[in-house]
Legacy VTK file of the C-alpha trace (Angstrom):
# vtk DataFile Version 3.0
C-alpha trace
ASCII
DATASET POLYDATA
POINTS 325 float
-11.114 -8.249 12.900
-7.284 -8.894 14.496
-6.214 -12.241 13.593
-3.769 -13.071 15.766
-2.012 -16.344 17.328
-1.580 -17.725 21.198
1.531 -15.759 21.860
-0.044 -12.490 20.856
1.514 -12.463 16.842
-0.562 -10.295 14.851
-0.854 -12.725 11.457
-1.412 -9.978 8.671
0.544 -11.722 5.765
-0.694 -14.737 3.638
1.583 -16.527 1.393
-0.632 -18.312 -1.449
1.031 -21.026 -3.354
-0.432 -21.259 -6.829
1.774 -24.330 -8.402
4.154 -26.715 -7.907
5.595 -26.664 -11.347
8.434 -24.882 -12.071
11.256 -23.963 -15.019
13.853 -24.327 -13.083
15.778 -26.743 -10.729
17.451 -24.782 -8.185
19.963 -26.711 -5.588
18.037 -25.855 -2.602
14.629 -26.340 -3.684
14.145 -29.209 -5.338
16.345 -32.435 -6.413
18.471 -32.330 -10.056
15.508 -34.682 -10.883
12.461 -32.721 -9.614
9.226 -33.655 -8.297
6.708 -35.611 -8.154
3.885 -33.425 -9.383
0.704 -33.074 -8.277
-2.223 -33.916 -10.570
-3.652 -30.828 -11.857
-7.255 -31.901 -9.957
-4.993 -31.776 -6.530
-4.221 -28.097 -6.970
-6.703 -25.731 -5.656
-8.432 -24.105 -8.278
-8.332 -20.115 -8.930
-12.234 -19.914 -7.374
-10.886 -21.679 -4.634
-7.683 -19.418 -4.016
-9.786 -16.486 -3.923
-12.103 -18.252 -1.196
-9.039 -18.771 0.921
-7.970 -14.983 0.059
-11.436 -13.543 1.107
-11.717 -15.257 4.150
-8.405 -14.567 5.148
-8.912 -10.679 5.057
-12.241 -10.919 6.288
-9.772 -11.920 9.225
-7.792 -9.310 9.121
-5.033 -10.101 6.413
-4.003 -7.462 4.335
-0.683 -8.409 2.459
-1.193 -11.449 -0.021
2.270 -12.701 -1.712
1.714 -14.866 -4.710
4.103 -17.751 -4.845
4.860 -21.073 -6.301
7.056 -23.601 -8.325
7.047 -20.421 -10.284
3.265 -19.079 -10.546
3.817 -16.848 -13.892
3.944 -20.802 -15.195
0.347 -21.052 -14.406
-2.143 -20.497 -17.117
-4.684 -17.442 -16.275
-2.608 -16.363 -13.739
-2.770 -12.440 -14.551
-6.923 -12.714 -14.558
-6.175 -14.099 -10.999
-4.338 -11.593 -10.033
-7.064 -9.165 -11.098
-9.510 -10.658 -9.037
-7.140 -10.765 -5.795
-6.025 -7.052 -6.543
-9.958 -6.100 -6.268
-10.805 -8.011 -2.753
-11.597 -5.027 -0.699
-9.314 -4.659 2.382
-6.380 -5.682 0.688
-3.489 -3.337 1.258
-0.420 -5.610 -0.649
-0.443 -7.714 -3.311
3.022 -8.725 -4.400
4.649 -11.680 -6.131
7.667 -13.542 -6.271
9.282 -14.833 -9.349
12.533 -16.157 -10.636
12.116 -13.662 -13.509
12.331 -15.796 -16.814
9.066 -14.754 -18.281
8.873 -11.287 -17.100
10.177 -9.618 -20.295
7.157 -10.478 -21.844
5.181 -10.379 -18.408
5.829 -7.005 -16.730
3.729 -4.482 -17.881
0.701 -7.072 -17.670
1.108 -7.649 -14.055
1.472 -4.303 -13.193
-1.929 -3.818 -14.927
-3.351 -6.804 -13.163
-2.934 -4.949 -9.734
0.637 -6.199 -8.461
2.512 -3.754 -6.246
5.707 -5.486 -5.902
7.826 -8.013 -7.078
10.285 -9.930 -5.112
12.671 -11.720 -8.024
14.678 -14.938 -6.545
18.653 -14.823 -8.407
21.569 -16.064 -6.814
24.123 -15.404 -8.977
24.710 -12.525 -11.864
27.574 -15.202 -13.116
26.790 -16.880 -15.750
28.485 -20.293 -15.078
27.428 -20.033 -11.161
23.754 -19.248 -12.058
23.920 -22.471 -14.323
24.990 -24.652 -11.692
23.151 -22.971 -8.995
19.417 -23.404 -11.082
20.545 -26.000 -13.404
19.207 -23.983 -16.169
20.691 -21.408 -19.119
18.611 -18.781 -18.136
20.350 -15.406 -16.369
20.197 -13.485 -19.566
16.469 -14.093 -19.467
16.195 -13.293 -15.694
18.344 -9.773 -16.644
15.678 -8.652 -19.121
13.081 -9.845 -16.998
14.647 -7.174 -14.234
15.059 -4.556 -16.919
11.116 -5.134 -18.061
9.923 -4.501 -14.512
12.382 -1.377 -13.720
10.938 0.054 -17.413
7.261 -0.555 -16.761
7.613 0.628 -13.243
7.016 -2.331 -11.638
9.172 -2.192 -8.030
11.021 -5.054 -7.050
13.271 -6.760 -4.478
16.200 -9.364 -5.584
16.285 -12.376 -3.053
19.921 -14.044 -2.964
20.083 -16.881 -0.782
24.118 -16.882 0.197
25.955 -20.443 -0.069
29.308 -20.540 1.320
32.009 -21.561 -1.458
29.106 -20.836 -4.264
28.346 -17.250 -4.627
29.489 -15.628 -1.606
31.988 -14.358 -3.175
29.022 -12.339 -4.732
27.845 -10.222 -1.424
29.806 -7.320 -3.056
28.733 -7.532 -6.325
24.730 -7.935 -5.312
25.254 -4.527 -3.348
26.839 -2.525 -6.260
23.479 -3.529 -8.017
21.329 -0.977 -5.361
24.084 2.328 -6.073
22.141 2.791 -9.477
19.205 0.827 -9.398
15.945 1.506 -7.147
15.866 -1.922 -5.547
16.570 -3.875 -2.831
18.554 -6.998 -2.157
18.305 -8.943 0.467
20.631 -11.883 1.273
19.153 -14.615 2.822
20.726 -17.261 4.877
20.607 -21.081 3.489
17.964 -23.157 5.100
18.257 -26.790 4.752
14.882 -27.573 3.307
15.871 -31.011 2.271
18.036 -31.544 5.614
21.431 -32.318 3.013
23.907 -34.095 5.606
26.418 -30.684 5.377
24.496 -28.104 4.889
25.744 -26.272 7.747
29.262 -25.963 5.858
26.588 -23.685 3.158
25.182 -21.342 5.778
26.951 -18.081 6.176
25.678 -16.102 8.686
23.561 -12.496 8.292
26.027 -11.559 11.077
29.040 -12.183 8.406
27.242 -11.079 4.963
26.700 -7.472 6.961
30.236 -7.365 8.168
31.879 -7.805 4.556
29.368 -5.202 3.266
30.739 -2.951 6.481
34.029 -3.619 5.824
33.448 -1.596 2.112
30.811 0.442 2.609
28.307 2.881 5.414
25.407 1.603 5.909
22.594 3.096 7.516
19.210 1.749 8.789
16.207 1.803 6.928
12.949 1.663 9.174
10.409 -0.957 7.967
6.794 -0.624 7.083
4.012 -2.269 9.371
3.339 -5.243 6.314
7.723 -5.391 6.250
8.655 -8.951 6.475
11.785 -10.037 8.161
14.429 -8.058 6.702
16.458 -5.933 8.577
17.214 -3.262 5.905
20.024 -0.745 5.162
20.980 2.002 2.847
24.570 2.216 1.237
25.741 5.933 1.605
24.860 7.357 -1.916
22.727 4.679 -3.396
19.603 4.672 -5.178
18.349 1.263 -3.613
18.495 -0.465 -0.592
20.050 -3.550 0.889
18.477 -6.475 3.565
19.137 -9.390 5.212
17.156 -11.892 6.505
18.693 -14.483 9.062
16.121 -17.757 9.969
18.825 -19.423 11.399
20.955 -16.936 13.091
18.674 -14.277 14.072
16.034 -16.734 14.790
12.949 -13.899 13.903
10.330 -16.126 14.589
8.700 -13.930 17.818
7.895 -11.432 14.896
6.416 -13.774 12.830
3.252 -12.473 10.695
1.765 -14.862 8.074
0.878 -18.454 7.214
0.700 -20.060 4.299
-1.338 -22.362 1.800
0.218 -24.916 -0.378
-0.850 -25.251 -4.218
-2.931 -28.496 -2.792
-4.525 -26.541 -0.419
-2.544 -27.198 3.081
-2.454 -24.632 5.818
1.278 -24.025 7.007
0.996 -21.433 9.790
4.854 -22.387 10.173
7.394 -23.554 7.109
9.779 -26.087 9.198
6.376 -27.755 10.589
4.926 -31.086 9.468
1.552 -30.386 10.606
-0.732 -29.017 7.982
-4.515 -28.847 7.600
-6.126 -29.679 4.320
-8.948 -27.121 3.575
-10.142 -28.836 0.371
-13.303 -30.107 2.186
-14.249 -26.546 3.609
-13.324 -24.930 0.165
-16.117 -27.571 -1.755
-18.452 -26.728 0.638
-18.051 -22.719 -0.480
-18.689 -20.964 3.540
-16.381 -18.007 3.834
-17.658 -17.779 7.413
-16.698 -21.425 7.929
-12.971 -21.463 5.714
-12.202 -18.550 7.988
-13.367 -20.241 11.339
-10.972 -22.760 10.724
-7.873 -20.202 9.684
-8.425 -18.522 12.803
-8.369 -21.790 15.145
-5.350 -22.785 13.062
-3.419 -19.801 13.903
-4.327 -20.068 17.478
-2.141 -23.641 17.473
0.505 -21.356 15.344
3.461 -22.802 17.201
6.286 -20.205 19.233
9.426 -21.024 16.471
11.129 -23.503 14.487
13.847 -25.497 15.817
16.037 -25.800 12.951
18.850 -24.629 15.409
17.771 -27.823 17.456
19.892 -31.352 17.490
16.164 -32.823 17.642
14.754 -31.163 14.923
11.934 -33.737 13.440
10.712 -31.674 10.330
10.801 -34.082 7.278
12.597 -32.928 4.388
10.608 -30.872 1.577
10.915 -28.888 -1.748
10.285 -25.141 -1.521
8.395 -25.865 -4.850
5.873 -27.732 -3.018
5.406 -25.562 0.318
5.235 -22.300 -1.549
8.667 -20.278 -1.605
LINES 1 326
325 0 1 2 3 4 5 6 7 8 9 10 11 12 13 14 15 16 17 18 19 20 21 22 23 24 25 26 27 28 29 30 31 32 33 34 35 36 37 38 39 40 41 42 43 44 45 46 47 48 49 50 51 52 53 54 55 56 57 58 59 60 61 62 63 64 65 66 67 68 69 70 71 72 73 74 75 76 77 78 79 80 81 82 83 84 85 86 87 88 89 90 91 92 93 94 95 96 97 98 99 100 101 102 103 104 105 106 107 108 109 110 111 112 113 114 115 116 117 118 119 120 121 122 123 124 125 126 127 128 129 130 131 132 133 134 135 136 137 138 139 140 141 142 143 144 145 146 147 148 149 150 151 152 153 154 155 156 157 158 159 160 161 162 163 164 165 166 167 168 169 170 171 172 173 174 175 176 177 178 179 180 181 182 183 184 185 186 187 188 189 190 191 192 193 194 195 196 197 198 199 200 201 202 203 204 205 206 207 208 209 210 211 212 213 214 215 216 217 218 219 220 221 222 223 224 225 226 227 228 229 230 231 232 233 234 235 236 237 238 239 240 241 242 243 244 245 246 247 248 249 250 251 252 253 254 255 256 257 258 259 260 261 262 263 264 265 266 267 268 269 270 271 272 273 274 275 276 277 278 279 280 281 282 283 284 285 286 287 288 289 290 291 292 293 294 295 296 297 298 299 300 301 302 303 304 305 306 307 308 309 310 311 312 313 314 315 316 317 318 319 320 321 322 323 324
């Protein structure tokens, strides 16, 4: 079965939130403060996950990211993952993590069934990374890269660019893929919590590819058919591979492939949208047949793009934490 929207989108990718919670507080995510957290009975269950995850490749899905918060936080987590890794018709199932307990982590996820990893780290400073998560952590995030490249575990490093922060970085991310078998992708700023300047933060795909032009050749890289957004390059002589993915300037949303479900158990089909459909009641209830009637008319209503780029953008302000990043 094709699942597939009103403008024609094939909608192959599901992004499964598993927590809120997270350890730590990074500037575009969440406030210095937090959030307020849900009760552990409003998050979905694991049985009810894998409802959602059945249904949703009985539809045609076939790439399942694991998200949060930070889901390695979540107790039984790796059994999960077993059970997701075993649905039949699942081609991907990948994760994304800010890294901090994959030293001890690595090799057990790999064993669960994960394919990939995408690792979130914004700054290989140590001072910048402080201020950027509000936590002490990069040496733990480092040995958390090392465990997966050791266990052979592949991974991609997700660097969301912030003018006057760690742009200054660009050059330093890329050096990373000359002898390590990786990709890094910068990604542009979004403002999630719609801070009064963030447009002062945003630096464009656009520029991020011209400073890596102006010191190195890079050359294409053709995408697979579960790829997300990234358009991806090589560095003459590198091991790895670098990316970058542009919501706001590029504006990639007639390619767009997945939806997502919040920890609580919200359909997203789009991340700057305010309308979400709680599936808690179909999930008690137990019908695949029913949980995936209602993903499929919910895609239908997927809408064309976001208008972040709009002056009359109405999305209400949000934590990544909570959404699923």
């Amino acid at each position: 079965m094709r699942l597939s929207d009103n403008f024609g989108r094939k909608i192959n990718y599901l992004r499964l939130s598993v927590t809120d919670r997270c350890n730590m507080r990074c500037v575009y995510c969440m406030p210095a403060d937090g959030i307020v957290k849900l009760g552990h009975s409003e998050i979905l269950s694991y049985e009810e996950f894998l409802l959602i995850a059945k249904a949703s490749v009985s539809l045609g899905i076939e790439k399942i990211r694991v998200t949060g918060g930070e889901p390695l936080v979540r107790t039984g987590i790796l059994t999960f993952l077993e059970q997701l890794a075993k649905i039949p018709g699942l081609k991907q199932l990948v994760l994304t993590t800010n890294g901090v307990l994959l030293p001890e982590m690595a090799q057990s996820l790999k064993d669960a069934g994960v394919q990939r990893l995408n690792i979130s780290l914004d700054s290989l400073q140590p001072e910048m990374f402080t201020r950027l998560t509000r936590r002490n952590l990069l040496p733990q995030v480092l040995s958390g890269i090392d465990a997966a490249e050791r266990v052979g575990l592949p991974y991609k490093i997700n660097v969301v660019v912030m003018r006057g922060l760690n742009d200054s970085e660009i050059l330093d991310f890329a050096q990373l893929t000359q002898n390590h078998d990786c990709t890094v992708r910068f990604i542009e700023y979004m403002p999630t919590q719609k801070d009064e300047e963030w447009h002062s933060l945003v630096v464009s795909s656009q520029e991020v590819l011209q400073r890596l032009h102006d010191h190195y050749s890079l050359h294409p890289v053709d995408r697979g058919a579960l790829a997300g957004p990234a358009e991806e390059f090589s560095i003459a002589g590198a091991q790895g591979q670098i990316g970058v993915i542009a919501p706001l300037s590029g504006h990639f949303c007639q390619d767009c492939n997945r939806i997502r479900i919040t920890a609580a158990g919200a359909v997203r089909t789009c991340l700057f949208s305010d309308h979400e459909f709680d599936l808690k009641p179909l999930l008690v209830a137990g019908n695949i047949d029913d949980i995936a009637s209602e993903l499929q008319r919910l895609v239908s209503d997927k809408p064309a793009c976001h208008t972040l780029n709009s002056k009359t953008s109405e999305y209400s302000p949000f934590s990544m934490a909570q959404i699923g990043g």
